[in-house]
PDB file of N, CA, C and O in Angstrom:
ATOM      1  N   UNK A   1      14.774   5.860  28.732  1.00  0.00           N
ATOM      2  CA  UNK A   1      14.301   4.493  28.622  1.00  0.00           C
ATOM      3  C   UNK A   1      13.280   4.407  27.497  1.00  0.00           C
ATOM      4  O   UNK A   1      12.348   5.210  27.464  1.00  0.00           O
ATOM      5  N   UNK A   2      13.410   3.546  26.660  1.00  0.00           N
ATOM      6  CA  UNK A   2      12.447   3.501  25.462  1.00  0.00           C
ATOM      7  C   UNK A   2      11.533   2.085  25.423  1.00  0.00           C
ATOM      8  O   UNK A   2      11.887   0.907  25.461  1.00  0.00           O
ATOM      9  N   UNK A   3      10.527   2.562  25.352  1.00  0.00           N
ATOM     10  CA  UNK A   3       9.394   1.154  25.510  1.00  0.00           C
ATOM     11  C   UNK A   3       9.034   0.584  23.863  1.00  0.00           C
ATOM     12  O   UNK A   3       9.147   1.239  22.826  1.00  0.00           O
ATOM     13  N   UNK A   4       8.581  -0.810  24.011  1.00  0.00           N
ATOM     14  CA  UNK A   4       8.563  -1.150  22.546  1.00  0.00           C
ATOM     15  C   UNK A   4       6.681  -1.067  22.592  1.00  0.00           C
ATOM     16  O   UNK A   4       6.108  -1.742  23.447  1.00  0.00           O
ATOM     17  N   UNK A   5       6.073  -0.428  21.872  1.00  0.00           N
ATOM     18  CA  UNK A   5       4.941  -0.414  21.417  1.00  0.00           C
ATOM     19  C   UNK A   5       4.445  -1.943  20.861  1.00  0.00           C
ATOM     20  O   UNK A   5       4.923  -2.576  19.920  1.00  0.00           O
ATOM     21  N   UNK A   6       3.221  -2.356  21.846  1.00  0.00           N
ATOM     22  CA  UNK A   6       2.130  -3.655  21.163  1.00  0.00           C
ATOM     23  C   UNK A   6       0.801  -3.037  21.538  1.00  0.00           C
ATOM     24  O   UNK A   6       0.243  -2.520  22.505  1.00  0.00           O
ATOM     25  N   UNK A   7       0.591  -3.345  20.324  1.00  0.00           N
ATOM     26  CA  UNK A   7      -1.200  -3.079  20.369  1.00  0.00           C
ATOM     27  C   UNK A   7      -1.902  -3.910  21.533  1.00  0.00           C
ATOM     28  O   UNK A   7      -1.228  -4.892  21.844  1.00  0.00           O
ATOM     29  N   UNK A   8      -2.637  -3.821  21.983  1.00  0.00           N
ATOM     30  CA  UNK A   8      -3.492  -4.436  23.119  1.00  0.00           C
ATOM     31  C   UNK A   8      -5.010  -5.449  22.539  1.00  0.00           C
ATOM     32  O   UNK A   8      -5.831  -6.055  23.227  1.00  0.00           O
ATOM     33  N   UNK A   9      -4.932  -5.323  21.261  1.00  0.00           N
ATOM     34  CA  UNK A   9      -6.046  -6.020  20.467  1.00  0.00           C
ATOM     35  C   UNK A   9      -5.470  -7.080  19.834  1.00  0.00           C
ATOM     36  O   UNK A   9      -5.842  -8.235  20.040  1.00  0.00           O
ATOM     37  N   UNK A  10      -4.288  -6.686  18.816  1.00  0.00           N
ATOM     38  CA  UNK A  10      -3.857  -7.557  17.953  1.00  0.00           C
ATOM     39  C   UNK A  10      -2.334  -8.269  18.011  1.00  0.00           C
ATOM     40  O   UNK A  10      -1.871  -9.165  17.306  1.00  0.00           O
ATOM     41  N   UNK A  11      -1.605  -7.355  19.373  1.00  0.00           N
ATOM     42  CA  UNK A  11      -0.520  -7.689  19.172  1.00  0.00           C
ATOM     43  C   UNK A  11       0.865  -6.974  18.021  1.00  0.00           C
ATOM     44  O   UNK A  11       2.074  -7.189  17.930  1.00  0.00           O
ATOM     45  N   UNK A  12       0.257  -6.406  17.568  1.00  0.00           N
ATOM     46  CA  UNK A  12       0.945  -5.690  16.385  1.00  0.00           C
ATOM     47  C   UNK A  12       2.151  -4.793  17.136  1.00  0.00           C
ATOM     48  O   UNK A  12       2.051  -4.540  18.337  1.00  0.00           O
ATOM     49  N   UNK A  13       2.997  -4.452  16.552  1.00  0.00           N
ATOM     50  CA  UNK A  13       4.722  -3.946  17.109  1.00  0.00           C
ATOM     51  C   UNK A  13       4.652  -2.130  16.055  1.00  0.00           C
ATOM     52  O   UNK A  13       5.236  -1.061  16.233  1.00  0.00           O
ATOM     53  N   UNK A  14       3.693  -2.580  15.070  1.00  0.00           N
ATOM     54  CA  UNK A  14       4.297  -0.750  14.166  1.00  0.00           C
ATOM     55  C   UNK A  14       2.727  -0.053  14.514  1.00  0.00           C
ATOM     56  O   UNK A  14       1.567  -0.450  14.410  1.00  0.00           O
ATOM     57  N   UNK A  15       3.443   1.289  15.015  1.00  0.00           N
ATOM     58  CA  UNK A  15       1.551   1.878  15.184  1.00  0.00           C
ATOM     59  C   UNK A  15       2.274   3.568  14.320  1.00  0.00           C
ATOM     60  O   UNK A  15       3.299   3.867  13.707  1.00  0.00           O
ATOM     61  N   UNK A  16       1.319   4.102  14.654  1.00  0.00           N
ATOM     62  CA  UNK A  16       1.583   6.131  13.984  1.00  0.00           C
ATOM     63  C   UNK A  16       0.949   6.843  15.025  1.00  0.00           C
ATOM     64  O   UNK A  16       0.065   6.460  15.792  1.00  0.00           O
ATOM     65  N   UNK A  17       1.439   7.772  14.957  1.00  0.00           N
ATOM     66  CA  UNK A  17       1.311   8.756  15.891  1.00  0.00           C
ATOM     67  C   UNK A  17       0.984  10.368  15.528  1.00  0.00           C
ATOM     68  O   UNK A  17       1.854  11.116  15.081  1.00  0.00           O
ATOM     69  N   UNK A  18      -0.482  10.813  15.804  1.00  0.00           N
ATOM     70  CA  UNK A  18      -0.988  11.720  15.649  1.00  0.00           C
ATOM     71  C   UNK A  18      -1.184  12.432  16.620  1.00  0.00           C
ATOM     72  O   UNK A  18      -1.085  12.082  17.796  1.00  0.00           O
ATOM     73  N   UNK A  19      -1.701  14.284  15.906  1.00  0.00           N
ATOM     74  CA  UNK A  19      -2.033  14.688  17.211  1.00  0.00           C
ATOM     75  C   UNK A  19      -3.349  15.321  17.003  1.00  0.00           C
ATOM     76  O   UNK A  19      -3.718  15.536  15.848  1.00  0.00           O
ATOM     77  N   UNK A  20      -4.149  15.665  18.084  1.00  0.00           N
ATOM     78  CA  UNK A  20      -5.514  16.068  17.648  1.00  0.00           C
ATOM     79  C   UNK A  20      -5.463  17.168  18.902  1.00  0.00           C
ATOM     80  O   UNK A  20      -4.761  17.319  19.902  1.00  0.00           O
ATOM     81  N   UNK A  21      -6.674  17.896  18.251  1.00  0.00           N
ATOM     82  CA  UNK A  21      -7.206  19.400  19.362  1.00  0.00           C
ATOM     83  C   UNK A  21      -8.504  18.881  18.937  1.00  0.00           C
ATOM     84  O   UNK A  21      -8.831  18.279  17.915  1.00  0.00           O
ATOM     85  N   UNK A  22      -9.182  19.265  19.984  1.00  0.00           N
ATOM     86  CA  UNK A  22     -10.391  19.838  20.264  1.00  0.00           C
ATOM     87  C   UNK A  22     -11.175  20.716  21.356  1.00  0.00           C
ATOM     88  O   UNK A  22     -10.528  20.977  22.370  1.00  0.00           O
ATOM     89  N   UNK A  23     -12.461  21.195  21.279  1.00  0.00           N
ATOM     90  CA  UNK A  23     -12.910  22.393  22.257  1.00  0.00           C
ATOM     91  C   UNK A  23     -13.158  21.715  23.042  1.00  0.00           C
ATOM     92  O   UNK A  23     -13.328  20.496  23.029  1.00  0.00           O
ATOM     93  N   UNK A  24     -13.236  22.877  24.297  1.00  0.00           N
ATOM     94  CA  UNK A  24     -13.645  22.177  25.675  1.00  0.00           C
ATOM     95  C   UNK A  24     -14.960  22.589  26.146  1.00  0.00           C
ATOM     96  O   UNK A  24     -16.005  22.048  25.785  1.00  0.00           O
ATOM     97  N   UNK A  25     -14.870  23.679  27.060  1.00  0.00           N
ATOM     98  CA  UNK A  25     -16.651  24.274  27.757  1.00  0.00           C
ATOM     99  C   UNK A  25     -17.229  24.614  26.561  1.00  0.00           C
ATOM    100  O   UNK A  25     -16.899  24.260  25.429  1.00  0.00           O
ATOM    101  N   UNK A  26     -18.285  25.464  26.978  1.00  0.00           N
ATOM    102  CA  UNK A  26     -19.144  26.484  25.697  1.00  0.00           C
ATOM    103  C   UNK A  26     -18.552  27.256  25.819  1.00  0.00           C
ATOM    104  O   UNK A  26     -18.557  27.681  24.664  1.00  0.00           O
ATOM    105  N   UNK A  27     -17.878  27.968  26.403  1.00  0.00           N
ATOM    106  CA  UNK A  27     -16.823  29.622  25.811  1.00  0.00           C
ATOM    107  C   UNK A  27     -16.046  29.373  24.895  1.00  0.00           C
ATOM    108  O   UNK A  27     -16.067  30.106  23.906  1.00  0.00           O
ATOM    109  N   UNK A  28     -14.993  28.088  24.973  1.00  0.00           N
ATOM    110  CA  UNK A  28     -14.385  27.643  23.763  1.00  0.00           C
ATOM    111  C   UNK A  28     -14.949  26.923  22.607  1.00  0.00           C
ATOM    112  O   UNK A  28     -14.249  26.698  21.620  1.00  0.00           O
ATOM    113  N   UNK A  29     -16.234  26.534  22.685  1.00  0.00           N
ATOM    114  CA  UNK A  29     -17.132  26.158  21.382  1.00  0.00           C
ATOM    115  C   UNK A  29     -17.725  27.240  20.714  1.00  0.00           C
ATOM    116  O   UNK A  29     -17.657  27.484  19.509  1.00  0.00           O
ATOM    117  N   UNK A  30     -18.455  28.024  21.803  1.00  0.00           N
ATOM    118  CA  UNK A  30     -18.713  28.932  20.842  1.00  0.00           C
ATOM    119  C   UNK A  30     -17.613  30.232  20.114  1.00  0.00           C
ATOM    120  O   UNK A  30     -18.183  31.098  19.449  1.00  0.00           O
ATOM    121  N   UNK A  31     -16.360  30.301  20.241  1.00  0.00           N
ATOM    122  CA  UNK A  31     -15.778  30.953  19.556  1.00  0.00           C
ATOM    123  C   UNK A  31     -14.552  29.707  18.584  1.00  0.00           C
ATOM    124  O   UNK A  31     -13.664  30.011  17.787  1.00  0.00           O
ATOM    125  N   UNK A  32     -14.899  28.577  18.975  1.00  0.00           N
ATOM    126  CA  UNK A  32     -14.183  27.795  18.333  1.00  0.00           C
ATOM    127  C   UNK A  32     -12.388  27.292  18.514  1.00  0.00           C
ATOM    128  O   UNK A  32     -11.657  26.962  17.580  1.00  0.00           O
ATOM    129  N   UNK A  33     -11.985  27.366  20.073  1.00  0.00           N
ATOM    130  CA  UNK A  33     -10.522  27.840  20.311  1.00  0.00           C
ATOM    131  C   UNK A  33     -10.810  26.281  21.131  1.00  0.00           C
ATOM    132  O   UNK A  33     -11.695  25.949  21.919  1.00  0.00           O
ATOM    133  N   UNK A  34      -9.432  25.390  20.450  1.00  0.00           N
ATOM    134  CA  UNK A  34      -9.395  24.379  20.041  1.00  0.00           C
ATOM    135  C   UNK A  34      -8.256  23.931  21.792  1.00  0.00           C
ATOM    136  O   UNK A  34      -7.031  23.902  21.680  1.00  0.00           O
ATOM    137  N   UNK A  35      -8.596  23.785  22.496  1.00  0.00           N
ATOM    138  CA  UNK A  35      -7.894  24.487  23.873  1.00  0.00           C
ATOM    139  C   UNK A  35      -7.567  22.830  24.744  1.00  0.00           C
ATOM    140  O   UNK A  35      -6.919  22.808  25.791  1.00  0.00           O
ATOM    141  N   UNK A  36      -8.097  21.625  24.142  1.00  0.00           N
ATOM    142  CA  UNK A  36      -7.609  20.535  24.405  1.00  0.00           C
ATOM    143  C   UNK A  36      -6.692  19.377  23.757  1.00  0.00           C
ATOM    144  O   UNK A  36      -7.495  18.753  23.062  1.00  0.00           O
ATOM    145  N   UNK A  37      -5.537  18.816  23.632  1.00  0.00           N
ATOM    146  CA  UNK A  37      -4.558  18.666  23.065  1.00  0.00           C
ATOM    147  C   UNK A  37      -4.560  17.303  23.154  1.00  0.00           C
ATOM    148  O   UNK A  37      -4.271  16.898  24.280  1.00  0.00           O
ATOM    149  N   UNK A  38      -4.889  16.102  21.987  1.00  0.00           N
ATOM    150  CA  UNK A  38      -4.117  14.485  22.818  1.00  0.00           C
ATOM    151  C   UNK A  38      -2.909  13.912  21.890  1.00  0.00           C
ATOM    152  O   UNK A  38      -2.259  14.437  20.985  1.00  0.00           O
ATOM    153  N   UNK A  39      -2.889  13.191  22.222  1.00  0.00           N
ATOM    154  CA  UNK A  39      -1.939  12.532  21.066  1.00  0.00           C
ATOM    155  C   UNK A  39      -2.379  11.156  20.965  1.00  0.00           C
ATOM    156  O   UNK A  39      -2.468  10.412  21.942  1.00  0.00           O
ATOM    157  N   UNK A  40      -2.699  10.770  19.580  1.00  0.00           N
ATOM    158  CA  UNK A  40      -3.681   9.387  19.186  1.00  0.00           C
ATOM    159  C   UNK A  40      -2.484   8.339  18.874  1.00  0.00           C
ATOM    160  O   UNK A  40      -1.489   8.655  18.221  1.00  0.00           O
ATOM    161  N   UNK A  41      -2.704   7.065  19.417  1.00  0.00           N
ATOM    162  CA  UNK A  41      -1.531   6.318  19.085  1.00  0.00           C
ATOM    163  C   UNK A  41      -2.365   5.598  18.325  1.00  0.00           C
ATOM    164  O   UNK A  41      -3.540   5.523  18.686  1.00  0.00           O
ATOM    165  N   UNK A  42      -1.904   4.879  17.044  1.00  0.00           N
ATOM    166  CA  UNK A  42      -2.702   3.812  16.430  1.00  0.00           C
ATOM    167  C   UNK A  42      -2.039   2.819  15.623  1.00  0.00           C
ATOM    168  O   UNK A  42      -0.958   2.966  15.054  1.00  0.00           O
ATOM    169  N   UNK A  43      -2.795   1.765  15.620  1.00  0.00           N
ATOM    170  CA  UNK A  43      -1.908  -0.010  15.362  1.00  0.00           C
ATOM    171  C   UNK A  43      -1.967   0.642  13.820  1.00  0.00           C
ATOM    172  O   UNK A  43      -2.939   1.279  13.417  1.00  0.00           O
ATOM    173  N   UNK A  44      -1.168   0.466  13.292  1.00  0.00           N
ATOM    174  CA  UNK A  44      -1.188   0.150  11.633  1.00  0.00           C
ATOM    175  C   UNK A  44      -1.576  -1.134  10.625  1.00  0.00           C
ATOM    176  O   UNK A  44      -1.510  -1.065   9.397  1.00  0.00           O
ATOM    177  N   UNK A  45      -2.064  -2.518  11.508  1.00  0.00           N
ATOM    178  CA  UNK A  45      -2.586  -3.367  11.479  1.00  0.00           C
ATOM    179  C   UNK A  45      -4.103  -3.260  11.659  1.00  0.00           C
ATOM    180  O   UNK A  45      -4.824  -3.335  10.664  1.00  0.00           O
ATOM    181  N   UNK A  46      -4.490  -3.133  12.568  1.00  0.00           N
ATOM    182  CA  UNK A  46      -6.022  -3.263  13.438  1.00  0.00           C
ATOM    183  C   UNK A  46      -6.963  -2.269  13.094  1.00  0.00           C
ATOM    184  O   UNK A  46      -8.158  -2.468  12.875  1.00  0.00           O
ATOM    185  N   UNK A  47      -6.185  -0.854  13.046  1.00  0.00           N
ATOM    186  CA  UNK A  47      -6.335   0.333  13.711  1.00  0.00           C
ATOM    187  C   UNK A  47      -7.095   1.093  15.073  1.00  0.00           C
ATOM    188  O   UNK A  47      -7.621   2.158  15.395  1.00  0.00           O
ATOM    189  N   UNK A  48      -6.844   0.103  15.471  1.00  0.00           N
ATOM    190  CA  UNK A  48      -6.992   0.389  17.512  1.00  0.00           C
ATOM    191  C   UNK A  48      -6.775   1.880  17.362  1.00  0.00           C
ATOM    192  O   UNK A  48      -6.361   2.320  16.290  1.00  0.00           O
ATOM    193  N   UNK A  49      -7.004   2.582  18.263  1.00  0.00           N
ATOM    194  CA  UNK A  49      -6.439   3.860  18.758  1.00  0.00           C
ATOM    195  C   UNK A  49      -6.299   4.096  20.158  1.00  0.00           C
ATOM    196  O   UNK A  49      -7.345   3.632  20.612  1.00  0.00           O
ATOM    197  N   UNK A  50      -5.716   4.485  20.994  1.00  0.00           N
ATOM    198  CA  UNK A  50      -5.822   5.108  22.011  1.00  0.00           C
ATOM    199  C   UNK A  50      -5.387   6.495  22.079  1.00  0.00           C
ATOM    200  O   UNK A  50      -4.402   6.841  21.428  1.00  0.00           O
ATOM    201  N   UNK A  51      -5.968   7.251  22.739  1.00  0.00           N
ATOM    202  CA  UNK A  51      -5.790   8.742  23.305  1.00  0.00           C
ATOM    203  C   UNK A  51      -4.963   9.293  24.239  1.00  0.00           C
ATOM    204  O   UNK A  51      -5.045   8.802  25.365  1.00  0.00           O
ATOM    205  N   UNK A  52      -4.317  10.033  24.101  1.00  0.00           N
ATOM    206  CA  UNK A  52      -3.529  10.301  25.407  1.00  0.00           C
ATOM    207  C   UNK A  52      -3.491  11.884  25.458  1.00  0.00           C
ATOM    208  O   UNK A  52      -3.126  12.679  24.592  1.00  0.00           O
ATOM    209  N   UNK A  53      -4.102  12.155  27.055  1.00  0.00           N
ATOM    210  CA  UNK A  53      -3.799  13.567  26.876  1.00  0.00           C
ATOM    211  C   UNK A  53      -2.576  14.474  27.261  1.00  0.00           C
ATOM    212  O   UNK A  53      -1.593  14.154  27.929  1.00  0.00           O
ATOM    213  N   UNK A  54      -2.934  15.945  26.556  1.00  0.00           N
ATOM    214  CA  UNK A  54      -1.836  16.764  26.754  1.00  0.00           C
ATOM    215  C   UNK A  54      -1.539  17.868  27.005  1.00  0.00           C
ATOM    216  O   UNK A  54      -2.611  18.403  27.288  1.00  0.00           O
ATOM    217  N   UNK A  55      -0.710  18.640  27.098  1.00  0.00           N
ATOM    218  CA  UNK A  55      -1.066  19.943  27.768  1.00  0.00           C
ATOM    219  C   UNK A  55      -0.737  21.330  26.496  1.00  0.00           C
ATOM    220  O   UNK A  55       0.286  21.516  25.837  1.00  0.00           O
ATOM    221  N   UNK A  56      -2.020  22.116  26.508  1.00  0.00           N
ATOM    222  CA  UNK A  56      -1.634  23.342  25.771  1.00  0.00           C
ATOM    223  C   UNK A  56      -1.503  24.950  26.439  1.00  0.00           C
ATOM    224  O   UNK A  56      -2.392  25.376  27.177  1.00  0.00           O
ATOM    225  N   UNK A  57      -0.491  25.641  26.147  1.00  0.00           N
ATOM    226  CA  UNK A  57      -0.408  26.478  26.344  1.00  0.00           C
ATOM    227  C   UNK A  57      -1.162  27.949  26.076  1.00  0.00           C
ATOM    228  O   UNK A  57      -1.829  28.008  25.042  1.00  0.00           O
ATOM    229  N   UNK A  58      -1.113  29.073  26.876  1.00  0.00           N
ATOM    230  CA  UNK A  58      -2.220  29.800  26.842  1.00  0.00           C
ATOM    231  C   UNK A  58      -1.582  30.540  25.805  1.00  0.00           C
ATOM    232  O   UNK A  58      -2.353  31.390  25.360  1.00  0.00           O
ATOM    233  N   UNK A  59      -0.353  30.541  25.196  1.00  0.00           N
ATOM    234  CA  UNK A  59       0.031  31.195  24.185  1.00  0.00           C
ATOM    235  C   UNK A  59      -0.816  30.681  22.838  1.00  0.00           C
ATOM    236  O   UNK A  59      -1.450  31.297  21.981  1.00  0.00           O
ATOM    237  N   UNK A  60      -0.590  29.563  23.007  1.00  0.00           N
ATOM    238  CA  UNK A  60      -1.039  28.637  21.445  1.00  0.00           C
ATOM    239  C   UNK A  60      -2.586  28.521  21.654  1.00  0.00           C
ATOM    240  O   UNK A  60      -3.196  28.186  20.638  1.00  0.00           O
ATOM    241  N   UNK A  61      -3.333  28.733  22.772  1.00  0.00           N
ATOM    242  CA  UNK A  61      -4.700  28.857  22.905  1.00  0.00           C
ATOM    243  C   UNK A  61      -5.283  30.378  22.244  1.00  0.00           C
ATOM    244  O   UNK A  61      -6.254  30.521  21.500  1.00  0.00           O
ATOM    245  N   UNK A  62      -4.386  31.409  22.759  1.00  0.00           N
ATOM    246  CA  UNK A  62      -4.916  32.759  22.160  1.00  0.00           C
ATOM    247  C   UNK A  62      -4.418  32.787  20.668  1.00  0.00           C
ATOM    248  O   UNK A  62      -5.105  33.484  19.922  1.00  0.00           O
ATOM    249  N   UNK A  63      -3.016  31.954  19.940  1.00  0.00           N
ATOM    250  CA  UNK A  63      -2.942  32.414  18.933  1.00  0.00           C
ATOM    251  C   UNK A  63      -4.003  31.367  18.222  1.00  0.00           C
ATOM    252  O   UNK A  63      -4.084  31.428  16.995  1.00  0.00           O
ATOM    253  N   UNK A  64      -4.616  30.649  18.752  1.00  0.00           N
ATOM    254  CA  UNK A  64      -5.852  29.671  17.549  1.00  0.00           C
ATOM    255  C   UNK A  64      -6.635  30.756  17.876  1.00  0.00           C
ATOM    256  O   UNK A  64      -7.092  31.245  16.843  1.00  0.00           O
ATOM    257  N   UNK A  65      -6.990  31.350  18.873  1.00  0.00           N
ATOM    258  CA  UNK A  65      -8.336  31.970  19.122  1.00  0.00           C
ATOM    259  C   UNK A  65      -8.144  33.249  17.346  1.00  0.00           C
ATOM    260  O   UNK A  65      -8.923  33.357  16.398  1.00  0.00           O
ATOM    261  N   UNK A  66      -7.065  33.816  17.556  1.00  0.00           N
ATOM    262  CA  UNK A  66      -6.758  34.806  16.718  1.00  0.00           C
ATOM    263  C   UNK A  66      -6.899  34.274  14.831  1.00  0.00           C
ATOM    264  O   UNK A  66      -7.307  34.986  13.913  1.00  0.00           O
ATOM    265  N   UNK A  67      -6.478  33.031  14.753  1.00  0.00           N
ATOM    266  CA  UNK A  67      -6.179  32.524  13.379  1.00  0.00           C
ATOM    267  C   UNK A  67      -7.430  31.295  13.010  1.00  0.00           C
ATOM    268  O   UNK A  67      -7.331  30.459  12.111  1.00  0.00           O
ATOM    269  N   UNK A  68      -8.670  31.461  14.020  1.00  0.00           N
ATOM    270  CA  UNK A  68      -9.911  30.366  13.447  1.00  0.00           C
ATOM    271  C   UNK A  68     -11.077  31.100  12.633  1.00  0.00           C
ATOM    272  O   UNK A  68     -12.014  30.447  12.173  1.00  0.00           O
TER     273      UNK A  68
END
């Protein structure tokens, strides 16, 4: 089932879709392992954003830990 995307500010129909990491406790700040995952939706009009979170794996958590 496919939903049609509207912004909630402006009404707008075209948005982009990013993804972002960032740290979580102080064990993952202080070594810098990027261990929370969202995906940013945003109006291409307005630029509203909303966040949505997501899930990362402990594979892709140890290989950032290895490659930061």
């Amino acid at each position: 089932m496919s939903q049609k995307y509207v912004c909630p500010k402006c009404g707008n129909t075209q948005f982009e879709a990013d993804e972002i990491r960032t740290t979580g406790g102080r064990f993952s700040k202080i070594f810098d392992i990027q261990n929370k995952k969202f995906t940013a939706i945003s109006c291409t009009q307005c630029k509203y954003t909303e966040l949505y979170k997501g899930t990362t794996s402990a594979a892709g958590n140890i290989l950032d830990f290895f490659t930061s």
